[in-house]
C-alpha positions in Angstrom: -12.8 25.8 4.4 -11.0 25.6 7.7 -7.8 28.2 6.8 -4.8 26.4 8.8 -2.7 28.7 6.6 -1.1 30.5 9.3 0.2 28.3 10.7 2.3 27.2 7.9 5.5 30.1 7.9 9.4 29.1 8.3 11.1 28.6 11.4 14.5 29.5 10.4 15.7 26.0 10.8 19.1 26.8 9.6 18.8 24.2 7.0 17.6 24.9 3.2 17.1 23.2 -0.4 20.7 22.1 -0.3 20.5 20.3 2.9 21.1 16.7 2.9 19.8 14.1 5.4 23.1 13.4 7.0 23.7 16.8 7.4 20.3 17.8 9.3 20.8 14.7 11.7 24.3 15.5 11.9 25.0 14.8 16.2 21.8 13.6 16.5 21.4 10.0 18.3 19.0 7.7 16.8 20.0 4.9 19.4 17.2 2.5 20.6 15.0 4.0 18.5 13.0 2.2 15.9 12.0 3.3 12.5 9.4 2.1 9.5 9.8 3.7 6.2 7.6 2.6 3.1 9.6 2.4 0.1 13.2 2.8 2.0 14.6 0.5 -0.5 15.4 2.8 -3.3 15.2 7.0 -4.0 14.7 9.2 -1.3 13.4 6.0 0.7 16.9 4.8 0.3 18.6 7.6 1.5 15.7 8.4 4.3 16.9 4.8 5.3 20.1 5.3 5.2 20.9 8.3 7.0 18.6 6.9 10.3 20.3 4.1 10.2 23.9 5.5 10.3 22.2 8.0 13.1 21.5 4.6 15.7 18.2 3.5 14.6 16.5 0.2 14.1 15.2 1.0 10.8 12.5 -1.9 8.9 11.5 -1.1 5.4 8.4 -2.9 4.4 8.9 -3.6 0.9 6.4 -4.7 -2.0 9.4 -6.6 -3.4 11.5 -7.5 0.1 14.0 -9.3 -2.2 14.8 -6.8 -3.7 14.8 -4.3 -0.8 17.1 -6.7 0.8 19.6 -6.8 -1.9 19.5 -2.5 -1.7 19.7 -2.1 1.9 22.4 -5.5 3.0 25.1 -3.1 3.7 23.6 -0.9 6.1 23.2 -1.8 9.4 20.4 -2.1 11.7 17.8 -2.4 8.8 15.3 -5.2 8.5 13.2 -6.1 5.5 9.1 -6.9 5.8 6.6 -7.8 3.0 4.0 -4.8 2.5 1.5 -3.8 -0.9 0.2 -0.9 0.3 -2.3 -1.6 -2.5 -3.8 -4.9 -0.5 -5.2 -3.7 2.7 -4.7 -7.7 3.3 -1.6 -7.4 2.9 -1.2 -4.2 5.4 -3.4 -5.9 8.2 -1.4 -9.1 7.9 1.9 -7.0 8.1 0.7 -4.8 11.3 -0.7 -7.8 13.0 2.3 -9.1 12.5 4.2 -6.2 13.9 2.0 -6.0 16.9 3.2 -9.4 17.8 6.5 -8.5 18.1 5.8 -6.1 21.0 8.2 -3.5 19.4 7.5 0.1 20.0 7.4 2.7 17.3 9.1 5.7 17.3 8.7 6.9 14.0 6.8 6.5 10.6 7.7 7.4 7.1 5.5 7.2 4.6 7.5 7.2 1.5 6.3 4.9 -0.6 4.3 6.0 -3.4 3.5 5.5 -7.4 3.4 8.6 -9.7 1.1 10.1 -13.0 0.7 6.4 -13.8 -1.9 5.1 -16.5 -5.2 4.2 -15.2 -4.9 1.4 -12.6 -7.8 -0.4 -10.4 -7.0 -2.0 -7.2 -9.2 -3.4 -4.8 -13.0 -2.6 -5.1 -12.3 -0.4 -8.1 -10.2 2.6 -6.4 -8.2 4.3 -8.4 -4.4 3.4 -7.7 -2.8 6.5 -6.8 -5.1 7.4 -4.4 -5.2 4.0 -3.2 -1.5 3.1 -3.1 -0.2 7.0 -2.0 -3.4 7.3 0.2 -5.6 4.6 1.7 -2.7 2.2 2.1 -0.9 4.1 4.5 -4.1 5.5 6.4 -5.1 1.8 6.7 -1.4 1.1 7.7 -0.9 3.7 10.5 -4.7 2.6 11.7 -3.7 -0.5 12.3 -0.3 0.3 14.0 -1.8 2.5 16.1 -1.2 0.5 19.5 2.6 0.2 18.9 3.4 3.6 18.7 5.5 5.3 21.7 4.5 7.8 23.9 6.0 10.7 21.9 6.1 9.9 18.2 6.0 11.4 14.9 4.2 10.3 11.4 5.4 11.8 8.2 3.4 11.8 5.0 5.2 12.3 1.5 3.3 14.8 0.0 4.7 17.1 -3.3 4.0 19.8 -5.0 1.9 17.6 -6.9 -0.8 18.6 -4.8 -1.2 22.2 -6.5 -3.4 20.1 -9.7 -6.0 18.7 -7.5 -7.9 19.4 -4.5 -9.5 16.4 -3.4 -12.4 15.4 -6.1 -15.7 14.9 -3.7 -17.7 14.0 -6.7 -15.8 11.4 -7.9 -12.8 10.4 -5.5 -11.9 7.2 -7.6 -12.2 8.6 -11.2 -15.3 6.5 -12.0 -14.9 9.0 -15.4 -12.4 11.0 -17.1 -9.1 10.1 -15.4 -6.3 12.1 -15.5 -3.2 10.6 -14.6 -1.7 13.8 -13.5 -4.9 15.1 -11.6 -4.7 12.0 -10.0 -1.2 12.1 -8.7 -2.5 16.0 -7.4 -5.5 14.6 -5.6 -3.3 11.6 -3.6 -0.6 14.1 -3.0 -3.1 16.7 -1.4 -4.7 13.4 1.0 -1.2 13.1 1.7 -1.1 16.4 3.3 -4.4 16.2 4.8 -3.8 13.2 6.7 -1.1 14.3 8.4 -3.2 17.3 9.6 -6.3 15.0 11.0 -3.6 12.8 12.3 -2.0 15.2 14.1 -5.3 16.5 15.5 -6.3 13.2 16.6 -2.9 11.8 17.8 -2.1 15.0 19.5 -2.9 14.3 22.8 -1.1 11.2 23.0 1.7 12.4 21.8 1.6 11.4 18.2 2.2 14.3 16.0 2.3 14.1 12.3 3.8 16.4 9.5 3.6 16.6 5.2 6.5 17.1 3.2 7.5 18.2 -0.3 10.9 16.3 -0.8 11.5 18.5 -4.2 12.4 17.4 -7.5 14.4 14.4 -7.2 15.0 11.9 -10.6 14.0 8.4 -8.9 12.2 5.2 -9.8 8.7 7.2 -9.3 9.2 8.8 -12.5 9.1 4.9 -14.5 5.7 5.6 -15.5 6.8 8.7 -18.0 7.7 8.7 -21.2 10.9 10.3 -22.3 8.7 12.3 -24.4 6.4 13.4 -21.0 10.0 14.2 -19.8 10.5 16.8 -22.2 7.7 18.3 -22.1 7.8 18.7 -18.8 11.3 20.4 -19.2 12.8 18.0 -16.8 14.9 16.2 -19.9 16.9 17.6 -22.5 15.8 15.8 -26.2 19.4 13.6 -25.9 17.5 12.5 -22.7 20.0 14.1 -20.1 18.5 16.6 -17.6 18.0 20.0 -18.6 19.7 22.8 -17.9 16.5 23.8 -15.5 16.2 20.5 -14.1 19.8 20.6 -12.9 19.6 24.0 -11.8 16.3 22.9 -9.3 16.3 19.4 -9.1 17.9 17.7 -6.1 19.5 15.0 -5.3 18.3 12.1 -3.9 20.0 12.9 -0.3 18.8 16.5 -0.4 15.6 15.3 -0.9 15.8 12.9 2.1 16.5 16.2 4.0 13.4 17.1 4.6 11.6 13.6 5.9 13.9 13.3 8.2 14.1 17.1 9.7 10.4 16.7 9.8 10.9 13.5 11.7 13.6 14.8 14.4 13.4 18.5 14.7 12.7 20.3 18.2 12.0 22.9 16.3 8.6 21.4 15.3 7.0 21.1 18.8 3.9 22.8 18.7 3.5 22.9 15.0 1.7 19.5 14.3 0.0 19.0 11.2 2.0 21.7 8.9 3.1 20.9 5.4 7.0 21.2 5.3 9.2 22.2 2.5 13.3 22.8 2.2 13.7 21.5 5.9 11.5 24.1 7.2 7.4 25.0 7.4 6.4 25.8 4.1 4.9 29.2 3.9 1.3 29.7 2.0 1.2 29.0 -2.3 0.3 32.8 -3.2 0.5 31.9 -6.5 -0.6 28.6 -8.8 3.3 28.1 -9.9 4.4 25.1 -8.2 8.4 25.1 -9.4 7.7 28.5 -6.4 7.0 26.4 -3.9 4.7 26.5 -0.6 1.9 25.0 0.3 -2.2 25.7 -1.1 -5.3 26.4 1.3 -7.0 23.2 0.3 -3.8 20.7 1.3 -4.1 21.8 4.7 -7.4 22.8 5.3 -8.7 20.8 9.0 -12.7 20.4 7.6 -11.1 18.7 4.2 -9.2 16.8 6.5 -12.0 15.5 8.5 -13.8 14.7 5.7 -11.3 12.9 4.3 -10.5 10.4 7.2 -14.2 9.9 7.7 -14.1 8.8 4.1 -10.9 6.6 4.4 -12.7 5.1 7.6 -15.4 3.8 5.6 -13.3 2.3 2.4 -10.8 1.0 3.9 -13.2 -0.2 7.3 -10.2 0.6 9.4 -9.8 3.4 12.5 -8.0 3.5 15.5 -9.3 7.1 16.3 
């Protein structure tokens, strides 16, 4: 492996775990600036959405179910509504083509969207859904937006601490065998992260930088696909289904976990740190141990030879690259 692990240490951003999104773009001006967030209809999407907007951008929210999206986001302002399945790569080229008619410029992407430890799923050719959906969607997305972005921009992937269960599975990428809906989850979330560090190393020089980010524990609609039973085993839920007394002691909430997204997405402080995995509005520091709930970020999620691989891989599947 190629060990980017040091450059992953904290800045002293002066934000933390508590942080909401307001807060970190507090007297930060957003005008004539213009913003696409997958999934910005509901979560940490909505409040990603939210606080951009209230901070002068333009924000659109491509949205697998835009009337719904609509009816989320009709009181904030400067938000617009597009149709996007991030598991139909026709439906992605049809959205950015239609983008790149518009002639709008791109400031900033967020790629929020994203399913979770669902059971197994096919889409397209037979790819497993996770890593299709979390994964090759928004590498086939960016791709194809490629010409629209400005001159200096900024990409952020959602990645979690999901990534600690799987590195990314050479020998069997799409669980042809044996799936795992959790190990699946860990492999997406890891591709997550390594995008953002072959972005970033192929953008760079144009003055697109890209960044990961574990938003934290947040209770959102990408927990549908567990049972109240996985809950609790998971200690996230008390057995009256309420969240446990750990859960509420770690968990965030939905505009804390914003925080981070859009710190990643604004901060100055980041200059000259493209590529890094970011936690707790600040560059996470290296996983010394295999606990997740402590936080950072492992070898393999930001490792720039697993990251080529990867988009060489994503090149071929999807049959999409700007690079």
């Amino acid at each position: 492996m190629t060990n980017n692990l040091e450059k992953q240490g904290q800045l002293g951003s002066g934000f933390g775990a508590q942080s909401t999104a307001e807060e970190v773009l507090s007297g930060i001006d957003l005008s004539g600036q213009t913003a696409l967030i997958t999934g910005g209809y509901s979560g940490i999407g909505f409040e990603t959405t939210a606080a951009l907007s209230r901070a002068g951008a333009r924000v659109i929210v491509p949205a697998r179910r835009p009337e719904v999206a609509r009816e989320a986001l009709k009181e904030l302002p400067e938000v617009e509504v597009a149709t996007l399945d991030l598991g139909d790569l026709e439906s992605v080229r049809g959205f950015a083509e239609g983008f790149l008619e518009s002639g709008r410029v791109l400031n900033l992407v967020i790629n929020n969207a994203g399913i979770m430890a669902c059971p197994e799923t096919r889409v397209g050719p037979g790819w497993e859904a996770q890593f299709a959906t979390n994964h090759l969607g928004h590498f086939a997305l960016i791709n194809r937006l490629r010409p629209a972005f400005a001159e200096q921009s900024r990409v952020i992937a959602l990645s979690s601490t999901g990534h600690f269960r799987s590195p990314i599975r050479w020998d069997d990428v799409q669980f042809t065998s044996g799936y795992d809906h959790w190990q699946a989850y860990g492999q997406a979330k890891t591709a997550n992260a390594l995008f953002a560090v072959h972005l970033d190393a192929l953008g760079a020089e144009s003055g697109l930088h890209a960044f990961s980010v574990h938003p934290g524990g947040i209770f959102t609609p990408l927990q549908r696909h567990l049972s109240l039973e996985d809950q609790i085993a998971l200690g996230w839920l008390a057995e009256d289904g309420t969240p446990s007394p750990a859960a509420s002691a770690h968990f965030k909430t939905p505009a804390q976990g914003a925080a981070t997204s859009v710190w990643a997405a604004t901060s100055a402080l980041l200059k000259g740190h493209g590529g890094v995995y970011c936690q707790d509005c600040d560059v996470a520091e290296p996983a010394l141990e295999d606990n997740p709930a402590l936080g950072g970020v492992k070898a393999w999620a930001v490792d720039a030879e697993q990251a080529r691989r990867l988009w060489v891989l994503s090149a071929e599947l999807t049959g999409v690259n700007a690079f």
